[in-house]
C-alpha positions as CSV (number, residue, x, y, z in Angstrom):
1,X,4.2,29.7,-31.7
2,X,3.2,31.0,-28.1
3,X,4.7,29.9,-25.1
4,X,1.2,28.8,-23.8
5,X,0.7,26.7,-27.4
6,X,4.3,25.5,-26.8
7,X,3.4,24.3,-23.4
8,X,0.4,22.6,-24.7
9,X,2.4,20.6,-27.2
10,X,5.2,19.3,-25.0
11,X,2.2,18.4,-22.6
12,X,0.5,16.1,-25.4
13,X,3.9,14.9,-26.6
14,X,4.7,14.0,-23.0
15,X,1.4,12.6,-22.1
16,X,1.9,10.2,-25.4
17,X,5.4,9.3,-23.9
18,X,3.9,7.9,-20.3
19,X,1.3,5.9,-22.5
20,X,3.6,4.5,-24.5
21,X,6.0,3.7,-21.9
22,X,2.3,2.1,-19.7
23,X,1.8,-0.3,-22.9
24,X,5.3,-1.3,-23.0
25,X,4.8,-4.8,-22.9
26,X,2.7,-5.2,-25.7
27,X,5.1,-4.1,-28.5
28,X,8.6,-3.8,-25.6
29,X,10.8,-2.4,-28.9
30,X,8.5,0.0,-30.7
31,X,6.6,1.5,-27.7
32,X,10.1,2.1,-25.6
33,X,11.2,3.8,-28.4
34,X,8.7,5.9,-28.6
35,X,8.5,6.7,-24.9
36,X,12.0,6.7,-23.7
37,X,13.7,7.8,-26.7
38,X,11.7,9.6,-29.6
39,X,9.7,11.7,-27.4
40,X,12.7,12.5,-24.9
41,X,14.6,13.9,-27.8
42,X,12.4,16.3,-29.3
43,X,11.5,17.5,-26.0
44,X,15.3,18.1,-25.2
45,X,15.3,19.8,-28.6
46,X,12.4,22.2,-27.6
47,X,14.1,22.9,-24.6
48,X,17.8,23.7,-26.5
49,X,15.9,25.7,-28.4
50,X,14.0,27.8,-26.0
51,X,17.2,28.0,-24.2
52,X,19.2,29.3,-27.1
53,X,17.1,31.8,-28.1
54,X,15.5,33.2,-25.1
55,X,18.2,32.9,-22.3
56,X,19.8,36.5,-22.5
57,X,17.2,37.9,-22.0
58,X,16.1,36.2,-18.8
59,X,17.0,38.1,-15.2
60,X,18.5,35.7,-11.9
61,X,20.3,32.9,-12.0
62,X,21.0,30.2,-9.7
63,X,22.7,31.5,-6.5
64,X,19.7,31.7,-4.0
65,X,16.1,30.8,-4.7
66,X,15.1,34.5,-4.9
67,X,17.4,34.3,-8.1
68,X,15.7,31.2,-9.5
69,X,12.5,33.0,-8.7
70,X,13.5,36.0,-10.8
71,X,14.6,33.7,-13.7
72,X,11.5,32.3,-14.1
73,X,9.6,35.4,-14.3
74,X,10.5,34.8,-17.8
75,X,7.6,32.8,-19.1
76,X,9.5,31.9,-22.2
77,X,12.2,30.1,-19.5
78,X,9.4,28.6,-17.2
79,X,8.5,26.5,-20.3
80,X,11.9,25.6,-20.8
81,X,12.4,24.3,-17.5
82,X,8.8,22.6,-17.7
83,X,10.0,21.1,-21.0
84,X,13.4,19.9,-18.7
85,X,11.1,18.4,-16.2
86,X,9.2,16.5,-19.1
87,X,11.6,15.0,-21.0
88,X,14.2,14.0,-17.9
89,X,10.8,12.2,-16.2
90,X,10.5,10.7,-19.1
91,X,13.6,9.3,-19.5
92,X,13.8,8.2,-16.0
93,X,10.6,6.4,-16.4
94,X,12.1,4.4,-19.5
95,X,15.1,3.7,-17.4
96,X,12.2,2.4,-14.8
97,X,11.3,0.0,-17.2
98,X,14.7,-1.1,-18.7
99,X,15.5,-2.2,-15.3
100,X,12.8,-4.2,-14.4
101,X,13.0,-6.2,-17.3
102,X,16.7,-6.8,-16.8
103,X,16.1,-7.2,-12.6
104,X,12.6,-9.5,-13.5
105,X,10.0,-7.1,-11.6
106,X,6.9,-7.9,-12.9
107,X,5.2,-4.5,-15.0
108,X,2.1,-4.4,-12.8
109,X,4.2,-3.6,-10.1
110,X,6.1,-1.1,-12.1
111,X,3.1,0.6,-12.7
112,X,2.4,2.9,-9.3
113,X,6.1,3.8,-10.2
114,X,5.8,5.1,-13.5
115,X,2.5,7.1,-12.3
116,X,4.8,8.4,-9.3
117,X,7.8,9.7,-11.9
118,X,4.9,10.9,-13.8
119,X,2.9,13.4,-11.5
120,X,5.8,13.9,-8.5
121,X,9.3,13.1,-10.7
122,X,11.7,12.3,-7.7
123,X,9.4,10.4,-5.7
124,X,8.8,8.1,-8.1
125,X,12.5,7.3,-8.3
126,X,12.4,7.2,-5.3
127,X,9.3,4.9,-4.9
128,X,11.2,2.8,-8.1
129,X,14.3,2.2,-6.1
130,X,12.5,0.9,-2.7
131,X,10.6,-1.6,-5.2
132,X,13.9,-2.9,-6.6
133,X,14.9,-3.1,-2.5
134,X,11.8,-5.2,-1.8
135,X,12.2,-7.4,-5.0
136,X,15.7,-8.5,-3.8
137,X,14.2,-9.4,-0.6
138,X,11.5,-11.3,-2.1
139,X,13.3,-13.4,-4.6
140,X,13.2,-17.0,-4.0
141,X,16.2,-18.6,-2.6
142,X,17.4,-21.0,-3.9
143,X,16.5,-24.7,-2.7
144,X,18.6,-26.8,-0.4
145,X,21.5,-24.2,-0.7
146,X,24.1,-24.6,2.1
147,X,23.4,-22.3,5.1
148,X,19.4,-21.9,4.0
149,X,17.1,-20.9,6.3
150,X,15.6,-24.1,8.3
151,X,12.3,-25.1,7.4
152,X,11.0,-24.0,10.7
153,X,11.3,-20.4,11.2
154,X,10.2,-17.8,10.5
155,X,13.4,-15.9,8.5
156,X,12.5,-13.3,5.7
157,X,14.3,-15.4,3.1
158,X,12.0,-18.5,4.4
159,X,8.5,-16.0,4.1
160,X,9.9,-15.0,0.8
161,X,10.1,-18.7,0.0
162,X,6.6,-19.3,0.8
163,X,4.9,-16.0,-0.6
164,X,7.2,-14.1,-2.5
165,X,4.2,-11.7,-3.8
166,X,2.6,-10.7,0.1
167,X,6.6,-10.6,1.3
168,X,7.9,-8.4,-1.0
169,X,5.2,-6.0,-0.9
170,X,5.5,-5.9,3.2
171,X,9.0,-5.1,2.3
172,X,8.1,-2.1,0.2
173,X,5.9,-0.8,2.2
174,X,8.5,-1.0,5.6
175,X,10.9,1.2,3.3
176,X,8.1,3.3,1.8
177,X,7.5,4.5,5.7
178,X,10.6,6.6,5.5
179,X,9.7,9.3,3.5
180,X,6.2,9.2,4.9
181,X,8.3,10.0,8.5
182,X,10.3,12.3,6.8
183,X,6.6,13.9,5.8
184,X,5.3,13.9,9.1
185,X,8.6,15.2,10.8
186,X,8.7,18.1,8.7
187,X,4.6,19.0,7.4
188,X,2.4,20.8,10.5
189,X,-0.4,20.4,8.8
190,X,-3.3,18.5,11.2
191,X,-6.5,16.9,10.1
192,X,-9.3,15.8,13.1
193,X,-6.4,17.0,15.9
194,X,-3.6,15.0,14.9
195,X,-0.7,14.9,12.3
196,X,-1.8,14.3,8.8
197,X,1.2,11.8,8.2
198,X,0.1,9.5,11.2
199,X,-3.0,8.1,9.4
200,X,-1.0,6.9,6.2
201,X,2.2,5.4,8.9
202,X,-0.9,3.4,10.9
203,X,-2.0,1.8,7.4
204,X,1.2,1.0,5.5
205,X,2.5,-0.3,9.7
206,X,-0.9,-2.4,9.8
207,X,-0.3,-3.9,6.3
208,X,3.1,-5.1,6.7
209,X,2.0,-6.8,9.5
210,X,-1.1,-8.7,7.5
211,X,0.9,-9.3,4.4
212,X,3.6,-11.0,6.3
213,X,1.5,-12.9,8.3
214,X,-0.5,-14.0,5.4
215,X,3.1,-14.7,4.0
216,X,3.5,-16.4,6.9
217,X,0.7,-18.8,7.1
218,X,1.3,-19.5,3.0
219,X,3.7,-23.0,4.3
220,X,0.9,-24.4,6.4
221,X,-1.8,-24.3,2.9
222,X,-2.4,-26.8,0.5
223,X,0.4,-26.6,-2.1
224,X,-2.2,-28.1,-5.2
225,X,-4.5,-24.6,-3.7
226,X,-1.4,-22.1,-4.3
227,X,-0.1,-23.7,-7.5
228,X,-3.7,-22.9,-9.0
229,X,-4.0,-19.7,-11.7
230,X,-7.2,-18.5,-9.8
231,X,-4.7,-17.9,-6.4
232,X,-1.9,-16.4,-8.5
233,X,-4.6,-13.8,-9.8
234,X,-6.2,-13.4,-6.6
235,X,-2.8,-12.6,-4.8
236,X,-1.9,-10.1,-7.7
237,X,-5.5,-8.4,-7.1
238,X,-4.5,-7.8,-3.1
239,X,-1.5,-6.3,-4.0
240,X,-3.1,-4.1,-6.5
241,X,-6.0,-3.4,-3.6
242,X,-3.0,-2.8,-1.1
243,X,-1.2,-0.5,-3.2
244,X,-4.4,1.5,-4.7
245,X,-5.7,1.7,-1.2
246,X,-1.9,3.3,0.4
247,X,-2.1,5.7,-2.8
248,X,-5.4,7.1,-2.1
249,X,-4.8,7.6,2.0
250,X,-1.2,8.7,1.3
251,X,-3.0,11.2,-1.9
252,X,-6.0,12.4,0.9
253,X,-2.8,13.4,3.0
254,X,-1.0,15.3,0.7
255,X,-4.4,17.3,0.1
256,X,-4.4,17.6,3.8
257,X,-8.0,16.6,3.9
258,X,-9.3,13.2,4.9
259,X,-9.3,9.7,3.0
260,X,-12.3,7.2,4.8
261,X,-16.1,9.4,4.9
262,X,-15.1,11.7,2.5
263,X,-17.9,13.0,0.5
264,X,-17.1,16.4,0.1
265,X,-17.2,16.1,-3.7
266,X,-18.3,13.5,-6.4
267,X,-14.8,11.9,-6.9
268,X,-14.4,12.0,-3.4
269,X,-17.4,9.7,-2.9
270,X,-16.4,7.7,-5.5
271,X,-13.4,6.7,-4.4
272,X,-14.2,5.8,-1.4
273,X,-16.5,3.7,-2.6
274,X,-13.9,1.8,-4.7
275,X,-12.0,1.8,-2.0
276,X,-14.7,0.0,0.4
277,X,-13.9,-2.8,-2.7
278,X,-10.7,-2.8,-2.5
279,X,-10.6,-3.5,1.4
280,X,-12.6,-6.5,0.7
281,X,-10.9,-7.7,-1.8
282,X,-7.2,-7.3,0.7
283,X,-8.8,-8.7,3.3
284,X,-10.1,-11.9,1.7
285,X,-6.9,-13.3,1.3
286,X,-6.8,-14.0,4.9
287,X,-10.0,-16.5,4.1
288,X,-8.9,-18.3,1.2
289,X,-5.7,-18.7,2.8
290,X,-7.8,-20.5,5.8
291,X,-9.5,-22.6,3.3
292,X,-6.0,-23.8,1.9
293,X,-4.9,-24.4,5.1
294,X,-8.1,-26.3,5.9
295,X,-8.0,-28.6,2.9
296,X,-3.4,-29.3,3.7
297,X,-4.3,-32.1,6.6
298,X,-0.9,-33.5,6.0
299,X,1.1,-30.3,6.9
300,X,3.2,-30.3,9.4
301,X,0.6,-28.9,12.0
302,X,-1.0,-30.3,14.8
303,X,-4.9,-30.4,14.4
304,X,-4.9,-28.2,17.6
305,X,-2.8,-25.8,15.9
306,X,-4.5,-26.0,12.4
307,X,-7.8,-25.2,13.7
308,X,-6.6,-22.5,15.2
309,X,-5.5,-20.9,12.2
310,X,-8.4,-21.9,9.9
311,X,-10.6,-20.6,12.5
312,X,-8.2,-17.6,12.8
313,X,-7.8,-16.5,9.2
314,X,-11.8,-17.4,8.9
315,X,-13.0,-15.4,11.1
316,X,-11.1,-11.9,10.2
317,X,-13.1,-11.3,6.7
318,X,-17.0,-11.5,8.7
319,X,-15.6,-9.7,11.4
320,X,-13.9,-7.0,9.9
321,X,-16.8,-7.1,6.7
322,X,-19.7,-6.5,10.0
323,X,-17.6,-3.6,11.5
324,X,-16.4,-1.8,8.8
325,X,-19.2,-1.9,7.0
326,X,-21.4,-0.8,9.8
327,X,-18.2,2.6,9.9
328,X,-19.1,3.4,6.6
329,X,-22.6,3.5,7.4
330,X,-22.3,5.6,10.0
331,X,-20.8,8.1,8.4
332,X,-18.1,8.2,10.9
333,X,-16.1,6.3,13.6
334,X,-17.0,8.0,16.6
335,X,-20.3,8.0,18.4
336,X,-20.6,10.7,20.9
337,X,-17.8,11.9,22.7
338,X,-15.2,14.4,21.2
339,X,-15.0,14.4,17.1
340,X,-11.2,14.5,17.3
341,X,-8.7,11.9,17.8
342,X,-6.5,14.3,19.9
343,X,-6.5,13.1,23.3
344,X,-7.5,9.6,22.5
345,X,-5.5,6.3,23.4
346,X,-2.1,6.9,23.2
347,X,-0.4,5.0,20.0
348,X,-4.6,4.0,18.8
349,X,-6.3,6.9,18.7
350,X,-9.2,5.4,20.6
351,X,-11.8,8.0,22.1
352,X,-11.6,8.1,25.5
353,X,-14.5,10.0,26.0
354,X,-16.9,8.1,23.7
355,X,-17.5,5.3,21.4
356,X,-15.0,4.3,18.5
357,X,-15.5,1.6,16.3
358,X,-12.5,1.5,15.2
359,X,-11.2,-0.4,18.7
360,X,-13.6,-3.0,17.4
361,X,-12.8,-3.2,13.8
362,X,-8.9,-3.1,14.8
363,X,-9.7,-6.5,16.8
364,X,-11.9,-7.9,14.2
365,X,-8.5,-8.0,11.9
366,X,-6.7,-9.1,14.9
367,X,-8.8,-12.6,14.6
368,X,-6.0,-13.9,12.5
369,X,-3.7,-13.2,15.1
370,X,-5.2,-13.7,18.2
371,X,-7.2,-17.1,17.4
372,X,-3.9,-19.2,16.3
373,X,-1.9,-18.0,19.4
374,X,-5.2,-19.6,21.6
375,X,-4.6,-22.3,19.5
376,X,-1.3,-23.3,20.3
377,X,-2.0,-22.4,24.6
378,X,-4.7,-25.2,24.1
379,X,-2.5,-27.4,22.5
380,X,0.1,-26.8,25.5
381,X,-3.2,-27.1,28.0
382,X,-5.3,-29.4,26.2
383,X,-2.8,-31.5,24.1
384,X,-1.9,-31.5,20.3
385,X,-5.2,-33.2,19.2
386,X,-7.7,-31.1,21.3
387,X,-9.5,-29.4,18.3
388,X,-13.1,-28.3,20.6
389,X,-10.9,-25.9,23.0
390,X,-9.6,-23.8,19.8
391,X,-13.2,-23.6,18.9
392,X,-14.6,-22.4,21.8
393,X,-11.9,-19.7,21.9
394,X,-12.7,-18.8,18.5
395,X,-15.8,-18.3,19.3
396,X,-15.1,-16.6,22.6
397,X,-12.6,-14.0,20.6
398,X,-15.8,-13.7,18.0
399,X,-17.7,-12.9,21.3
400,X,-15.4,-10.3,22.5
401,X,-15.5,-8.8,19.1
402,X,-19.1,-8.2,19.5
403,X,-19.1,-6.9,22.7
404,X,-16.5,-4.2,22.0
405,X,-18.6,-3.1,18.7
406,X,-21.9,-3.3,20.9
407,X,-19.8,-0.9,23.4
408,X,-18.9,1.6,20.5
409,X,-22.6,1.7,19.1
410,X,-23.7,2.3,22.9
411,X,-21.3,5.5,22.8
412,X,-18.9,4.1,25.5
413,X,-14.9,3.9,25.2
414,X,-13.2,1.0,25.2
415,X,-10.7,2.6,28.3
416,X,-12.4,5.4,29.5
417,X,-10.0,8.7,30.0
């Protein structure tokens, strides 16, 4: 057989091996076999092979990388080094999976992993061993051990406690903004004036922060709302939306093109389309959680305090829904002023020389935040029962809101440079 029919085969063979090791669950013997054993081993007998009969007549070696280049000129000894690449993925992926079963990491979470190994090898291990990290982290303690976290703060073991889905996540994604540093330290590349790691840092920074607030929150809600199988499912599909969504800004930066308004081909379109789901679907946690909260009136909350965060975590899905969905129509975030977020508010972004809708979309998500904090002044001011003053700051923070977005649409920054 040719080299290119060769490569063809252990492409197919390989291909079969990710599925297999995918499907897992539904046959765990048979299918692991297949995938992280069967497959493995006739690839590493191609590659003996190859190796065998074609290496003395390769040129290089492995001293300096012109060397390697030189070797590889040999297309007989690029396949066997393709076929090395195949079946040591492989056999990383299966050891992937072996893992999680022993470690109990759930296989949808495994999943981005596997597709990592699959496409980029070593960053999927990579990506692998920060998931083990954040699984540790989010285990649930155990209850009533000596030296637990009291029931009052705010500790990572306690939000692990109370969420263990939203805090583990947060916890991959904090570790998963290392390499994404290492990206941006070391890649020149720009897109709209600016780094093209910074846009992917922003997200996976901005989602930590929601999923451990949501995480957060999770004591405060009705414990008959979270022990439902309707809010198991939903919390799965936000962390499915928050991974898919930091895969395909993290993908659109490793193209070096842009993620949000791209259109510049079909697929392009489409996913951002699927995205615009996905971002709903992430972001209406944050209102069934206020409708748990809302229905727990024997939490441990004051009702200043509680309204606060009902109206809080209420208000951020219309908010952000009305400004992000008026960005998508638009085609773009800025309205007049300079198309390039070089020179714009230092840490934001923020045009300073225009509108940007993004300063009212970024306080639109901020409801969840901003509301409860009101909340507890007013019970300081106001008294532990004084539900109308949370209200009216609610609505006041809705208000502000709207006059930032009417600000952007009129073409005027926020702070003007």
């Amino acid at each position: 057989m040719s080299p290119e029919a060769l490569f063809q085969t252990a492409n197919s063979l390989a291909l079969l091996g990710w599925i297999a090791l995918c499907l897992s669950p539904l046959a765990p013997r048979a299918l692991s076999v297949v995938g992280g054993v069967a497959i493995p081993l006739v690839l590493s007998g191609g590659y003996a092979a190859i190796v065998l009969s074609h290496w003395s007549s390769g040129q290089g070696g492995f001293d300096s990388l012109q060397s390697v280049e030189q070797l590889f000129e040999s297309r007989w000894l690029l396949l066997a080094g393709w076929a090395h690449y195949l079946a040591f993925d492989l056999l990383v992926g299966a050891w992937q999976l072996r893992t999680a079963r022993r470690e109990g990491i759930p296989h949808l979470h495994v999943l981005p992993c596997l597709l990592a190994t699959f496409l980029f090898g070593p960053a999927g291990y990579l990506l692998f061993q920060l998931l083990r990290a954040a699984h540790r982290r989010g285990a649930r303690p155990p209850a009533a051990a000596p030296g637990s976290p009291a029931p009052g703060r705010f500790t990572l073991a306690r939000l692990a406690a109370d969420s263990p889905r939203y805090t583990g996540l947060a916890v991959l994604l904090a570790l998963a903004m290392l390499p994404l540093f290492g990206a941006f330290l070391i890649d020149e590349r720009r897109f709209q004036g600016i780094n093209i790691w910074i846009k992917p840092l922003k997200f996976h920074a901005a989602l930590v922060i929601y999923l451990l607030t949501l995480a957060a929150f999770a004591r405060f809600a009705s414990p008959q709302f979270r022990a439902r199988p309707w809010w198991r499912w939903h919390e799965r599909g936000v962390v499915v939306a928050v991974i898919l969504e930091l895969i395909w800004i993290g993908g659109a930066a490793t193209l070096g093109t842009g993620s949000h308004f791209n259109q510049a081909t079909p697929v392009a379109g489409a996913l951002y389309s699927f995205m615009g789901v996905a971002a709903i679907l992430l972001t209406s946690a944050s209102a069934t959680l206020a409708w748990a909260v809302h229905r727990h009136p024997a939490g441990a909350l004051s009702a200043a305090v509680r309204t606060g965060l009902v109206w809080g975590l209420g208000l951020t899905l219309p908010l952000t829904l009305v400004t992000a969905q008026t960005l998508s129509g638009m085609g773009s975030h800025w309205v007049g002023g300079t198309a390039s977020d070089a020179g714009g508010l230092w840490l934001m972004g923020w045009s300073l020389d225009g509108g940007d809708l993004r300063a009212a979309h970024f306080f639109a998500t901020h409801a969840m935040h901003a509301v409860p904090l009101a909340a507890l002044a007013c019970a300081r001011l106001f008294g532990p029962e004084a539900k109308a003053p949370v209200r009216f700051a609610a609505l006041a923070y809705a208000g502000l809101v709207a006059v930032v977005f009417i600000q952007a649409l009129r073409g005027q920054p926020l702070i003007a440079g």
